[in-house]
Each structure stands twice: as C-alpha cells, then as structure tokens.
DRENVOSE-128651 format. One record per atom (N, C-alpha, C): residue in one letter; x, z, y. Coordinates in steps of 0.02 Angstrom, whole numbers, plus 50000, padded with zeros to 5 digits. Layout:
BEGIN
AXZY
...
***
This chain:
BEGIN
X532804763250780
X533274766650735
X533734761550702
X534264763750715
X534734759350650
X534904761750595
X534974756150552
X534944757450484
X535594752450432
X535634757250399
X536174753550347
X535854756750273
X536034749350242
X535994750150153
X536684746450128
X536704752050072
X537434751750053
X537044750049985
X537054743049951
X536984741549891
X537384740549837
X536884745749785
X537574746949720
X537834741149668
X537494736149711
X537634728749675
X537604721949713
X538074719349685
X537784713249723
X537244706849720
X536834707949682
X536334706149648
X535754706649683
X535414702649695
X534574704949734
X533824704549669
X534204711449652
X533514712749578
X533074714249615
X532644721549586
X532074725649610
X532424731949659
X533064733249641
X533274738749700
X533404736849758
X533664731049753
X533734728849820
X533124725449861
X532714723249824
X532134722649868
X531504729249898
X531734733549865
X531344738649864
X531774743249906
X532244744949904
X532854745749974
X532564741450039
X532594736550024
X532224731950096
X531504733550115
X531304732150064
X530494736050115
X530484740850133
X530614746550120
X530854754050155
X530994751250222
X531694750550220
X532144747850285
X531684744750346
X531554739350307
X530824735050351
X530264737150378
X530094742850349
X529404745750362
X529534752150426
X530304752250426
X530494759650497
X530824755350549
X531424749350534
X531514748050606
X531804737850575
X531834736750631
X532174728850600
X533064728350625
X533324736750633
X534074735350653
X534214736750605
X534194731950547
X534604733350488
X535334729550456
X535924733550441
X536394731350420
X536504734950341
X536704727150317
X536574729950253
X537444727450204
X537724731950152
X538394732650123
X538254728950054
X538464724550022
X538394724649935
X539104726749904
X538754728649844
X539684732849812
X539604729049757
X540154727449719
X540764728149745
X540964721549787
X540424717349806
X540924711849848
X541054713749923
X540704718949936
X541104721350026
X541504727250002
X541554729249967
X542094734049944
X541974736549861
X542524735249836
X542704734949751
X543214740449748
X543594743749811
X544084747949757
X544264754849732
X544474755549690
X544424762849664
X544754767849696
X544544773749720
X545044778949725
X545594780749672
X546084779649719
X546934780849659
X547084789249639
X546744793649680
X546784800749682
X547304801449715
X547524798249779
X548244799649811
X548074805249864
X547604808649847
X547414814949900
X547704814949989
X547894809849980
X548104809650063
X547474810150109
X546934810150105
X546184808550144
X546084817850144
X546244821750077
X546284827150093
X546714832250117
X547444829250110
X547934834150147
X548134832350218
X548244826350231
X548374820750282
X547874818150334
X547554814250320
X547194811250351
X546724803450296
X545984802950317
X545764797950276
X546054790750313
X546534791850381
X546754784050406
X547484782150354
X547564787550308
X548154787350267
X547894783450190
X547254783250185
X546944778150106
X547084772250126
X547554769850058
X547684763250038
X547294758350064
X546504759550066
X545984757150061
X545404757250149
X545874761650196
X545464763950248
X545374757950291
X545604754750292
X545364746650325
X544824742550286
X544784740850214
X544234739250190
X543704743150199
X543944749450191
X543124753150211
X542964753450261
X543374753850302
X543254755850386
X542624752750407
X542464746050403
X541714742050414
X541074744950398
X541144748750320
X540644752350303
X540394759250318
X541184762050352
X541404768350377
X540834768950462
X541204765750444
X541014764050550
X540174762650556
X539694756550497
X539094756950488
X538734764350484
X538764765750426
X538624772750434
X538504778050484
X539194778450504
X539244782950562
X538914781650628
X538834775450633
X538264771750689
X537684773850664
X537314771450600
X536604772550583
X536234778450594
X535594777650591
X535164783950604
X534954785950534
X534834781550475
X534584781450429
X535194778450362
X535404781850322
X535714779850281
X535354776950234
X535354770950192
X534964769450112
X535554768950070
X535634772750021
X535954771049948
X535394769249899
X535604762049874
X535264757849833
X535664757149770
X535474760849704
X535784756849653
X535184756149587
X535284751349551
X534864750649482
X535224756349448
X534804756949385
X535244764249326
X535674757049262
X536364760149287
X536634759649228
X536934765849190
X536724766249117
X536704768849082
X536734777349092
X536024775949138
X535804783849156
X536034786049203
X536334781049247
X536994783049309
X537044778649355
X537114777649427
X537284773549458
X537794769849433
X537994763849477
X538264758549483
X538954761449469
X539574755749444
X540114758649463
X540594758949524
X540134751049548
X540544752249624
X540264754349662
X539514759249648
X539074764749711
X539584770649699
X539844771949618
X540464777249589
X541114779149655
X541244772249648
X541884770249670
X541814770549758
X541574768949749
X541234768949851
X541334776849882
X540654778949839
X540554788249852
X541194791449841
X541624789149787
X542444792549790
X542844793649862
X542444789349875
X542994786049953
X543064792049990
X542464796049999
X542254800550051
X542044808250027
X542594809049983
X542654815449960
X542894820150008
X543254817950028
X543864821750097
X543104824950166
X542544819350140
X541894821950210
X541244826450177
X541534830950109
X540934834250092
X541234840750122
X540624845850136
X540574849450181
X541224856250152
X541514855150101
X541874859950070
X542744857850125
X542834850350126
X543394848850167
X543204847650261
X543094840350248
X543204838850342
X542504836550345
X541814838650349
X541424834350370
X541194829750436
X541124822450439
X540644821450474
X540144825450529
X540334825550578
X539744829750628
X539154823650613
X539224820050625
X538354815250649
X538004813950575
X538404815950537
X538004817250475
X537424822650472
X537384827450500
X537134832250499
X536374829850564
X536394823250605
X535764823950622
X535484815550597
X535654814150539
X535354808650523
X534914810150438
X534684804650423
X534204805650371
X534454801550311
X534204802350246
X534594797450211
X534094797450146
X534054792850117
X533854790650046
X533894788250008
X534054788849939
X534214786549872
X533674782049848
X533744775849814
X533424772449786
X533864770949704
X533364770849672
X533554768149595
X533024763649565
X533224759749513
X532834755649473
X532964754949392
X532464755649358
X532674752549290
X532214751149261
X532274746249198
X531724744549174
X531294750049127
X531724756649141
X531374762449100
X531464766549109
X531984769249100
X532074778249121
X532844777749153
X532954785749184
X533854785649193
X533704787449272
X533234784249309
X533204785649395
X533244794849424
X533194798449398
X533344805649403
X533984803349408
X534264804649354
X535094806249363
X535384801249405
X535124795749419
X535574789549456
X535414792649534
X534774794149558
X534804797649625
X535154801449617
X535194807549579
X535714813949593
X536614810549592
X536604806549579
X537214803149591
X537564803349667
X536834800149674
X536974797249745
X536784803949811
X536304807949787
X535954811549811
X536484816549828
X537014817749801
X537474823949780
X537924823649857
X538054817249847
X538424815649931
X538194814449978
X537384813449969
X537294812750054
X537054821450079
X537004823950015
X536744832250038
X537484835850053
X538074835550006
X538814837150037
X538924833250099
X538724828850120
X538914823250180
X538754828950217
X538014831550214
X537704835550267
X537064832250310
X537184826750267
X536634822750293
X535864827250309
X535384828050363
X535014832450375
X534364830350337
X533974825250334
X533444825950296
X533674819850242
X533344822350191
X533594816950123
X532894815450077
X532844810650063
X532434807550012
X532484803549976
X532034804349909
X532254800949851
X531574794249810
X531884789849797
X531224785549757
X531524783949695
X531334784649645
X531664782849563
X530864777949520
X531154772549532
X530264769749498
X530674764049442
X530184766649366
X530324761949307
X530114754149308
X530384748849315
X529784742849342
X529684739649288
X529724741949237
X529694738149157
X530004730949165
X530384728849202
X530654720949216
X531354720549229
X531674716149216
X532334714549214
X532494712949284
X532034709049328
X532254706649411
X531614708349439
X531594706949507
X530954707649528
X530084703049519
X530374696349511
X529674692449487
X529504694549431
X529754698249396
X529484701349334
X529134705949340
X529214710049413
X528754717249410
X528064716049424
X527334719549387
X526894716849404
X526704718449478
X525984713449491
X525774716149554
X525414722049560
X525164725849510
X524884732049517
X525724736849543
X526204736549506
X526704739149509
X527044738749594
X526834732349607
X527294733049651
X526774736849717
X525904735349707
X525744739049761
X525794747649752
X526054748249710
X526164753549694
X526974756649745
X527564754849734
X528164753349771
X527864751949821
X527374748749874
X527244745949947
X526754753149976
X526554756149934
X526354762949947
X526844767649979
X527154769149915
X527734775649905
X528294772249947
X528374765449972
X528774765850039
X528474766450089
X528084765150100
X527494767250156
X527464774150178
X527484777350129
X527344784250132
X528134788950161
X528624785250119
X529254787350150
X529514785650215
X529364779850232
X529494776150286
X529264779550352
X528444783850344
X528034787750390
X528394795650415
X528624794350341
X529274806850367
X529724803350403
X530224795950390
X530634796150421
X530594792650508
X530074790350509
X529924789550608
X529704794250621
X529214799050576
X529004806550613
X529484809550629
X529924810750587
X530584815050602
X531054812050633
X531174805450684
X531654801650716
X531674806150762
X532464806750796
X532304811150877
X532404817850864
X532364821550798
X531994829350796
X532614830150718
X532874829150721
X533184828850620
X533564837250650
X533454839650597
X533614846950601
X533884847050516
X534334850150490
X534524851650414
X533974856850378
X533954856850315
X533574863350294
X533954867850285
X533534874650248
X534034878650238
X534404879450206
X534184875250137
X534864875250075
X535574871350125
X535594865850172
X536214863250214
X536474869350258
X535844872450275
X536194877850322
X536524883750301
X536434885450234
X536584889550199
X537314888750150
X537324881650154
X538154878350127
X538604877350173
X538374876850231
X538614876250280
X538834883450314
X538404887750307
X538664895050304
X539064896650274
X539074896750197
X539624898850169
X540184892150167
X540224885050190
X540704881850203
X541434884050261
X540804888550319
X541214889750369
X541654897950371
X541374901150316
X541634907250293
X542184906450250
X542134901350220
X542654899350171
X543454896250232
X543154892350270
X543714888950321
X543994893250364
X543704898250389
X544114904950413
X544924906650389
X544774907450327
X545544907150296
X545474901850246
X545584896450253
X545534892650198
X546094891850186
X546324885050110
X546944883050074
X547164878250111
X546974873750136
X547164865650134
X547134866850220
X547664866250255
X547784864950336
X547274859750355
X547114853750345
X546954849850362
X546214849550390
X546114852950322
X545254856650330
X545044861450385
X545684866550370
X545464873650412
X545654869450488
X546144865650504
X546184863550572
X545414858050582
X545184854850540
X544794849950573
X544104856450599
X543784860450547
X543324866450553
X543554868550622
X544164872350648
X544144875150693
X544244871850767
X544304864850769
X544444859850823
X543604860150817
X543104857950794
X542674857650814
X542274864250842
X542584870450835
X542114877750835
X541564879150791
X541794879350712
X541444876050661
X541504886350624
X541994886750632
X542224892650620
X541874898850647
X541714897350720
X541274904550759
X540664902350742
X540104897850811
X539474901650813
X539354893250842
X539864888550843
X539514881450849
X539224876950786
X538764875750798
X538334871950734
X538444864050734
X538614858850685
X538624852950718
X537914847950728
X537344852350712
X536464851250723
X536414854650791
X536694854550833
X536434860050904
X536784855550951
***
C-alpha cells in the first residue's frame, strides 16, 4: 500500500512520530508532506477552482506535488498537534485548497476507494475538535473508510512522553494499523458517504454552478454510476 502523511507542522514532536508508527506498522511506501514548509499558502477566495477549473489556483503548481501524492496513495494520514483546540494553521490553509473536491462540487473519484486518518496531539485536551477539523474533509473528500486517534501526552515533544504512555500509542496504532490491511483491496464507503453522495447527486441534476453539474455528469454521477463500483 502506499501511503502519504501530510504534516500539520514542520516540527518532529509527538504527532509526527506517532503519524509514523501508524504508517510503519501497514506498509514502508511512505511519502510524507510538512506544512507549511512544502506548502504555506493561503487560499485568496478567487473561486476560480470552483467556477473554472482548480488548474486556474494561483497556487496549483505548489500544490500539485501534494495533489498528485494523495491521489496516488492508498492511505491518506492527516497529522496535526491541537492548537488552541484546532488544528494547525497551515493543516487550515492546506484543507482550503480542496474545497472545489468536497462531494457538494467536483469530487475526486479515487477518493471514494481509499482510507484515511486523522491524528492529533496535545499536552491535554482539544484532540476532538482538531480531528473534526481534519476529519470534515476527508469524509466530504469521500474518502471511504476513515479513522481517528486524539491522545493527551502530558509533554511538550516526544522524549517527554512517558513509557507507559507511549506503550499505550504502540497499541492503539497497532490496532488501527490491523482495520486498515484488513480492509486493503475491499474499501467500500459507509452509509452515511453513500447517503451524501445520494443526495449530492440529486442536487447535481439541476444544479447552480456549470462546472460542477458538468464534472457530475461526465463521469455518470448523475444516473446509476457509483464512483465505489
């Protein structure tokens, strides 16, 4: 399986090592992103990605590397620590990028047979809301199976976390690491995706925005073709 982690920092604390053992423990084709030094920039809101085309962002050549990872991988990782109850700002700024691919506009087909998981860290609380951050786009992505790890490590970096703590983390990736080779080969969406995806494609029938309703109906997104089949 290949794999990409898109890290919400460029820093190698406790998320990013705990991002890596996951990764490590399902395959060793791993390519891995740090933000903001492989990509820092903000969405301007020039809606061209949604009326136009996303080869029309200011920005579609810097991303394109990360664009293109992704879309290769079998396994997505979003990695960020909690700042102030929230992901990163350049995990913020990143996820902006790819508004134009939640299932309401143009999605991604190969999104829909890959797997994906959120990681967070802090030295205390905040990992709920920092996955749903992240969690929000890989379930609009369409991404088909999704999982989440949010663990407090009472420590500022990683030599700080204890060793009870961390066999604790070498578990609960263990354990995640095992759904996602069971399910390699077989990724099917649930029904809450299939069910947004239902009313996504009822909505694109007559939709507002050309761009959308043409990308939906070039694929046969509109009748009775699924992009999981």
């Amino acid at each position: 399986m290949k794999i990409v982690i898109i890290h919400g920092q460029s820093h190698k604390g406790s998320t990013y090592h705990i991002a890596h053992m996951l990764a490590e423990k399902i395959s060793s084709d791993i390519k891995e992103f740090f933000l903001p030094k492989d990509f820092g920039e903000f969405c301007v809101g020039c809606t061209k990605c949604f009326t136009e085309s996303e080869t029309k962002c200011p920005h579609y050549e810097k991303l394109k590397p990360l664009t293109d990872a992704m879309d290769e991988a079998n396994v997505i990782i979003l990695a960020s620590p909690v700042y102030v109850f929230h992901a990163t700002g350049a995990m913020k700024a990143f996820l902006d990028h790819y508004g134009y691919r939640w299932m309401v506009h143009s999605p991604e087909e190969s999104m829909f047979k890959k797997q994906g998981v959120c990681i967070s860290t802090a030295a205390g609380a905040g990992m709920k809301s920092t996955n749903k951050d992240m969690m929000d786009s890989l379930f609009f992505w369409g991404v088909a199976k999704r999982y989440k790890y949010g663990v407090g490590v009472a420590a500022v970096d990683w030599n700080g976390v204890s060793e009870k703590k961390k066999r604790v983390i070498d578990k609960t990736t263990s354990s995640i690491a095992k759904k996602i080779i069971h399910n390699s080969g077989n990724v099917k969406p649930g029904i809450k995706t299939k069910g947004m995806f239902w009313v996504m494609h009822i909505m694109q029938k007559n939709g507002f925005n050309p761009r959308d309703v043409e990308h939906w109906k070039s694929k046969g997104w509109t009748e009775k073709k699924r992009p999981w089949k």
